[in-house]
Residue frames as qw, qx, qy, qz and C-alpha x, y, z in Angstrom:
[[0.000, 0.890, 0.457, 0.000, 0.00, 0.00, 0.00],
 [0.525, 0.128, 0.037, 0.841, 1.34, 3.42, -1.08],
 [0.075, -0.529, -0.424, 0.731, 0.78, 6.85, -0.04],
 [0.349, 0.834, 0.403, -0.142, -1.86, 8.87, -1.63],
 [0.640, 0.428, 0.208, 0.603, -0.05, 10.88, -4.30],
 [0.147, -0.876, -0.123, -0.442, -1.15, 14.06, -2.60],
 [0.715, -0.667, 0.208, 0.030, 0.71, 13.36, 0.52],
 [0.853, 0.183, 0.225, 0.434, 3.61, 11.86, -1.66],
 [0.509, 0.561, 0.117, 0.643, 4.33, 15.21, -3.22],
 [0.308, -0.879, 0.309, -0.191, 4.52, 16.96, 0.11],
 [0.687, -0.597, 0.331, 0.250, 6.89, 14.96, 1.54],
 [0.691, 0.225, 0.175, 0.664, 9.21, 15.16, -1.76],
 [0.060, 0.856, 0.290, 0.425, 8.27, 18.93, -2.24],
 [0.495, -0.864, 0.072, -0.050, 8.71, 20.30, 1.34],
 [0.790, -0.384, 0.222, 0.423, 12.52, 18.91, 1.50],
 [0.567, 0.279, 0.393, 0.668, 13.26, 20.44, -2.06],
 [0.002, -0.900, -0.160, -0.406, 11.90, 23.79, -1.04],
 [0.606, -0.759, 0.042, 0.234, 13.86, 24.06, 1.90],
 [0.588, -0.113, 0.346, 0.722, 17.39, 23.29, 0.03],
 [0.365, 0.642, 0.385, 0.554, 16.42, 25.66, -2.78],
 [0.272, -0.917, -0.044, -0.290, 15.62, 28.41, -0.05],
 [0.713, -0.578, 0.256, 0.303, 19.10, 27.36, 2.16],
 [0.651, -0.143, 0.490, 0.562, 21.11, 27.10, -0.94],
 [0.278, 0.567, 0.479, 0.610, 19.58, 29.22, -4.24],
 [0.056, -0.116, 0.032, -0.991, 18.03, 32.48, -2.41],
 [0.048, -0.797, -0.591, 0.119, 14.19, 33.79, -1.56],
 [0.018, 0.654, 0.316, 0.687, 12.75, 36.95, -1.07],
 [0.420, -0.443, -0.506, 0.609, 12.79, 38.91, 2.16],
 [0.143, -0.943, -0.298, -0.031, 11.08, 42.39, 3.24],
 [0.509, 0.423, -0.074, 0.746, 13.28, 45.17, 3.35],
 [0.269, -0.869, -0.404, -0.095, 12.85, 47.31, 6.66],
 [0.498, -0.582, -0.179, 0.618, 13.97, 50.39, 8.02],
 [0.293, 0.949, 0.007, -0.117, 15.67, 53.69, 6.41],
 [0.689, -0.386, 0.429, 0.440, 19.14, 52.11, 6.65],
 [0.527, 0.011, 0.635, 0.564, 19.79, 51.38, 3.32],
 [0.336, 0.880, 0.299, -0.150, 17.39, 54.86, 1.56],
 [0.572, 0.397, -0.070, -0.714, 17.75, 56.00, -0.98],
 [0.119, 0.260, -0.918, -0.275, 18.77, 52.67, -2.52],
 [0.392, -0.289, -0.867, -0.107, 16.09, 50.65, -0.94],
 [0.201, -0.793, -0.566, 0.105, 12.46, 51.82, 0.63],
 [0.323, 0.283, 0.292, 0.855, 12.83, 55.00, -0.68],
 [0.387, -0.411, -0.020, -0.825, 9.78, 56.92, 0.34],
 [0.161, -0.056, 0.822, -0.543, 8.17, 55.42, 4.01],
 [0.612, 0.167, 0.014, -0.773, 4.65, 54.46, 2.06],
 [0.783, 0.487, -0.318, -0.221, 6.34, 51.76, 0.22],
 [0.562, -0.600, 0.553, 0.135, 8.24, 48.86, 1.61],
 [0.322, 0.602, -0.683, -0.261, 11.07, 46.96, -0.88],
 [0.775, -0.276, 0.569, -0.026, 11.50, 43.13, -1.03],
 [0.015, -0.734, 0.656, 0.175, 14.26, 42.20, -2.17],
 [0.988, 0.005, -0.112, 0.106, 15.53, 38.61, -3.91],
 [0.524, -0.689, 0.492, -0.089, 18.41, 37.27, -1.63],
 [0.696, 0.375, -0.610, 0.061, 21.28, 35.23, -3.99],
 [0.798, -0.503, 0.313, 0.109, 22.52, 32.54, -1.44],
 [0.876, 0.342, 0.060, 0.336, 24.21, 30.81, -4.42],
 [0.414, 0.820, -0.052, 0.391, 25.90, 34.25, -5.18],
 [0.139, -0.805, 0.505, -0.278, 27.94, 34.44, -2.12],
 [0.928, -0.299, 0.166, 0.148, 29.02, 30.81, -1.35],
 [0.732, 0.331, -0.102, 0.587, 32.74, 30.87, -1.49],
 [0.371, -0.688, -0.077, 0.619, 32.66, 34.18, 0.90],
 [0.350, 0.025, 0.263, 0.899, 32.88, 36.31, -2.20],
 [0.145, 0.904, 0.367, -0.165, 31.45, 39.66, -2.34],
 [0.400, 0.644, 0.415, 0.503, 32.19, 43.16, -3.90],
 [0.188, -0.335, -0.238, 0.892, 32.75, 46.42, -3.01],
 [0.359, 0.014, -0.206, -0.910, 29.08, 48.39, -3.88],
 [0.331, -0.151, -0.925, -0.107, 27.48, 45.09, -3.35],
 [0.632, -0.439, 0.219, -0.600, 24.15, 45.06, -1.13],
 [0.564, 0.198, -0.801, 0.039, 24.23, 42.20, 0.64],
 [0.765, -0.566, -0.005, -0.309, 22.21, 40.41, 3.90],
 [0.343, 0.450, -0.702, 0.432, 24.24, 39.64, 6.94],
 [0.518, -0.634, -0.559, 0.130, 23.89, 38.24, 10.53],
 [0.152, -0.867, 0.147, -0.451, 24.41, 41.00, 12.97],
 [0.484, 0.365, -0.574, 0.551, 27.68, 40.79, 14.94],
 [0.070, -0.319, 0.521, -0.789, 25.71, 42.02, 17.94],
 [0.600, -0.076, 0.661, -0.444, 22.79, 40.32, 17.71],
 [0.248, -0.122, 0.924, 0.265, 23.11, 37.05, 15.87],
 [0.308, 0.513, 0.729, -0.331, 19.27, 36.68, 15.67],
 [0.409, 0.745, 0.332, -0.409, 19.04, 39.60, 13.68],
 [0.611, 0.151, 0.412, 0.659, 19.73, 40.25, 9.64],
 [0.006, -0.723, 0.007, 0.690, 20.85, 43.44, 8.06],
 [0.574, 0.749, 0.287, 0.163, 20.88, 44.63, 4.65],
 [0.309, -0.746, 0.225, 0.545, 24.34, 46.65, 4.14],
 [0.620, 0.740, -0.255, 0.051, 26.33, 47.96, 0.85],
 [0.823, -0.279, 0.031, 0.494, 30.02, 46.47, 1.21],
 [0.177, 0.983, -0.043, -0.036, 32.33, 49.46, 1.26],
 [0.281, 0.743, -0.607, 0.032, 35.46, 47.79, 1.68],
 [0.979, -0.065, -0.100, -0.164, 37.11, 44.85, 1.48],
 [0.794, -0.519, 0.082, 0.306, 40.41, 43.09, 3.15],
 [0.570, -0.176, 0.081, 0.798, 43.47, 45.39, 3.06],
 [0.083, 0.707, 0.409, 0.571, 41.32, 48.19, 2.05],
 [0.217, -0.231, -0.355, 0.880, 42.03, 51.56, 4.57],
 [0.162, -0.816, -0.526, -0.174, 38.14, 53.15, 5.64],
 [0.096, -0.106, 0.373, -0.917, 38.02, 56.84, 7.11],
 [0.232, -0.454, -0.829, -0.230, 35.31, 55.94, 8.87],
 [0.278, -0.475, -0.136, -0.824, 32.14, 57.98, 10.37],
 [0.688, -0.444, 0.007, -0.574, 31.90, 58.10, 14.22],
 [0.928, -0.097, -0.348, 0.090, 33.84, 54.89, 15.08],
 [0.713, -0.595, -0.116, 0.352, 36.22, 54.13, 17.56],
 [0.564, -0.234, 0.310, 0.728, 39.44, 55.23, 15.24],
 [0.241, 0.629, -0.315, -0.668, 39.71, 57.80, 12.11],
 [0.576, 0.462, -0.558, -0.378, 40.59, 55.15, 9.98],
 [0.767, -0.175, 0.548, -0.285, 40.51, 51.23, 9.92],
 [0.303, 0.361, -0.759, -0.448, 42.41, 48.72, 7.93],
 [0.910, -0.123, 0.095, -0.385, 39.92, 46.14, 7.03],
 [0.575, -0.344, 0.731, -0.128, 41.46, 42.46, 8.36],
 [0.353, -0.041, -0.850, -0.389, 41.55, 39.10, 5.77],
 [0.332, -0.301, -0.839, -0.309, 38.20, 37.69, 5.72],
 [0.096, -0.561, -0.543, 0.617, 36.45, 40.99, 6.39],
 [0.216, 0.409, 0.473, 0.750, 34.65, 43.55, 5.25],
 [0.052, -0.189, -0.223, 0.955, 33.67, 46.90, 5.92],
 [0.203, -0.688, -0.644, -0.265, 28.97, 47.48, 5.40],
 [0.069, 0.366, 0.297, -0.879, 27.37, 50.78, 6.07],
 [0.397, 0.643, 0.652, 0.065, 24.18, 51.73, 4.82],
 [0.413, 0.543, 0.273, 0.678, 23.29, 54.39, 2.43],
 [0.208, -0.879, -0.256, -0.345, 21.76, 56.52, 4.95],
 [0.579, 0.214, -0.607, 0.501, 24.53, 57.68, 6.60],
 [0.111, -0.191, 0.458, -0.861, 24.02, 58.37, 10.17],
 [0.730, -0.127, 0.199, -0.641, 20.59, 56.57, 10.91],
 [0.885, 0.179, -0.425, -0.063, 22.26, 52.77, 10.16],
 [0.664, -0.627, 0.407, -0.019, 23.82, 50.21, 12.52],
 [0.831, 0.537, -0.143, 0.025, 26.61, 49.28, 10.52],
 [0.783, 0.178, -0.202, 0.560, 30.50, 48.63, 10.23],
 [0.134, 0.533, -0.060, 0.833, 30.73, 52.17, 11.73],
 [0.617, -0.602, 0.193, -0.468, 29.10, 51.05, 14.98],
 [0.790, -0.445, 0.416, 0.073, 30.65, 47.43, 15.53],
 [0.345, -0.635, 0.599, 0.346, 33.73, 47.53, 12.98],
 [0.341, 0.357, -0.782, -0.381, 34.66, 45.01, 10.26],
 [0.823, 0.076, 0.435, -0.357, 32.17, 41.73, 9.89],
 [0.554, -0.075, 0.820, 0.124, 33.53, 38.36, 9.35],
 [0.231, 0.304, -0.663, -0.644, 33.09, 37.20, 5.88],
 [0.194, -0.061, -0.949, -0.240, 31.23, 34.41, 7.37],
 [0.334, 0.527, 0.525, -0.579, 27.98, 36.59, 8.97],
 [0.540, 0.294, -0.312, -0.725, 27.05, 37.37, 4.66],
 [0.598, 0.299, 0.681, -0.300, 24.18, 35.17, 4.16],
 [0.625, 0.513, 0.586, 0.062, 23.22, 36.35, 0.91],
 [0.117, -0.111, 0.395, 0.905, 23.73, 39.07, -1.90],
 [0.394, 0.721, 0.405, -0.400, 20.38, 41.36, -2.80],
 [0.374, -0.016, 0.662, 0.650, 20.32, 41.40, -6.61],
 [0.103, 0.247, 0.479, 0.836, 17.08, 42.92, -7.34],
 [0.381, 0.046, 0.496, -0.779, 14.12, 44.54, -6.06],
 [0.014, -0.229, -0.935, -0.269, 11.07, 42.31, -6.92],
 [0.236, -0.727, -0.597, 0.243, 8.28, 44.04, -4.79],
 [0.529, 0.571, 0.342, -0.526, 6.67, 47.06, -5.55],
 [0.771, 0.414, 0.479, 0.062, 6.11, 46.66, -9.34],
 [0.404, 0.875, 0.058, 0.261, 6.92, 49.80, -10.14],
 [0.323, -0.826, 0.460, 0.045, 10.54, 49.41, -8.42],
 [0.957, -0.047, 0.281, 0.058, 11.39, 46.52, -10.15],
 [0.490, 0.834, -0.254, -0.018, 14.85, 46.55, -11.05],
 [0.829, -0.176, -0.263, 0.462, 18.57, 45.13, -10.32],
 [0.469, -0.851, -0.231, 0.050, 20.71, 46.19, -8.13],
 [0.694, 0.589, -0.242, 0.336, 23.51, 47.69, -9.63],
 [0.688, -0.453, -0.194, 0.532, 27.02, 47.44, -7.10],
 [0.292, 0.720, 0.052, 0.627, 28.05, 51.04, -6.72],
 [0.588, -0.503, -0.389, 0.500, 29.67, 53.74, -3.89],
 [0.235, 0.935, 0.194, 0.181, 29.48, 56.79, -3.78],
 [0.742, 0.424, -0.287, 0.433, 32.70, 58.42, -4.15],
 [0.094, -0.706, 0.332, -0.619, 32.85, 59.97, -0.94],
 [0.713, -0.497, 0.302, -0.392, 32.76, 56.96, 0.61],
 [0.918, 0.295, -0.263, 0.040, 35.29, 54.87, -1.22],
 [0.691, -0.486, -0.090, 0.527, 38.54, 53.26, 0.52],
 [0.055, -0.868, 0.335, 0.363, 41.42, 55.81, 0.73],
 [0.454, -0.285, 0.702, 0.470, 43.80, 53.42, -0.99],
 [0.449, 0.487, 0.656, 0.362, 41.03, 52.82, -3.93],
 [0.345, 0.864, 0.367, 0.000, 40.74, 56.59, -3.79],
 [0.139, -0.723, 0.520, 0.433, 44.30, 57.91, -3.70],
 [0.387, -0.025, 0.764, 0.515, 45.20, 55.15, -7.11],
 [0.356, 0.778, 0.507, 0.107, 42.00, 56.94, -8.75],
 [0.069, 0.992, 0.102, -0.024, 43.55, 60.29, -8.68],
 [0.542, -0.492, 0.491, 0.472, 47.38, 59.39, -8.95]]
């Protein structure tokens, strides 16, 4: 006697959605003002966002990248941060302990766009390569925001080293 077919394709189904979501990516709400103008732009409208898992396995990210992390302070929670530098890269940074911070191997430096209203790399330092969960590639949610997410920094907020070799 075999199980009803209906019952059959949950229990294959449910195991292959999980891995897809643990290993390919989903979709996740976007909250706060952290990351404005880039993402939830106007406080009427909230963003949601597809999350690449795939796209960071190996620990590799970008510099302009958005990208979901655990929080260093509280594990529990995920952020949403742009990567602003990456290992051996020299931050002036905004409000931290020091002036200036060389980021560490297998680290990286996340601040949102908004400066001054974001808990970011500027409140608890460089974050482990291994708290990025995921890489945000496009908005998906509202319709009329649909778009990717192109990796970019504004130039007042690139490293010193990447901005002293721009202007040499």
């Amino acid at each position: 006697m075999g199980l009803p077919p209906f019952l059959r394709n949950i229990l294959i189904g449910i195991p292959i959605g999980i891995t897809f979501l643990d290993t390919v990516g989903y979709v996740a709400r976007v909250e706060g003002v952290s990351m404005q103008p880039a993402l939830n732009p106007n406080l009427k409208e909230v963003d949601y966002v597809y999350l690449n898992r795939w796209a960071v396995r190996g620990l590799k990210v970008e510099r302009g990248e958005i990208i979901s992390l655990s929080s260093p302070k509280f594990p529990n929670q995920k952020l949403i941060k742009r990567v602003i530098g990456l290992p051996g890269d020299v931050i002036g940074t905004i409000g931290y302990k020091t002036d200036f911070v060389q980021v560490p191997e297998g680290h990286c430096w996340v601040e949102g766009d908004h400066t001054g209203h974001s808990m970011d790399s500027n409140s608890f330092g460089p974050i482990s390569l291994g708290l990025v969960t995921a890489k945000a590639t496009c908005i998906v949610w509202p319709p009329n925001r649909w778009q990717f997410l192109i990796p970019e920094i504004r130039e007042h907020r690139l490293p010193l080293n990447i901005l002293r070799s721009s202007v040499a």
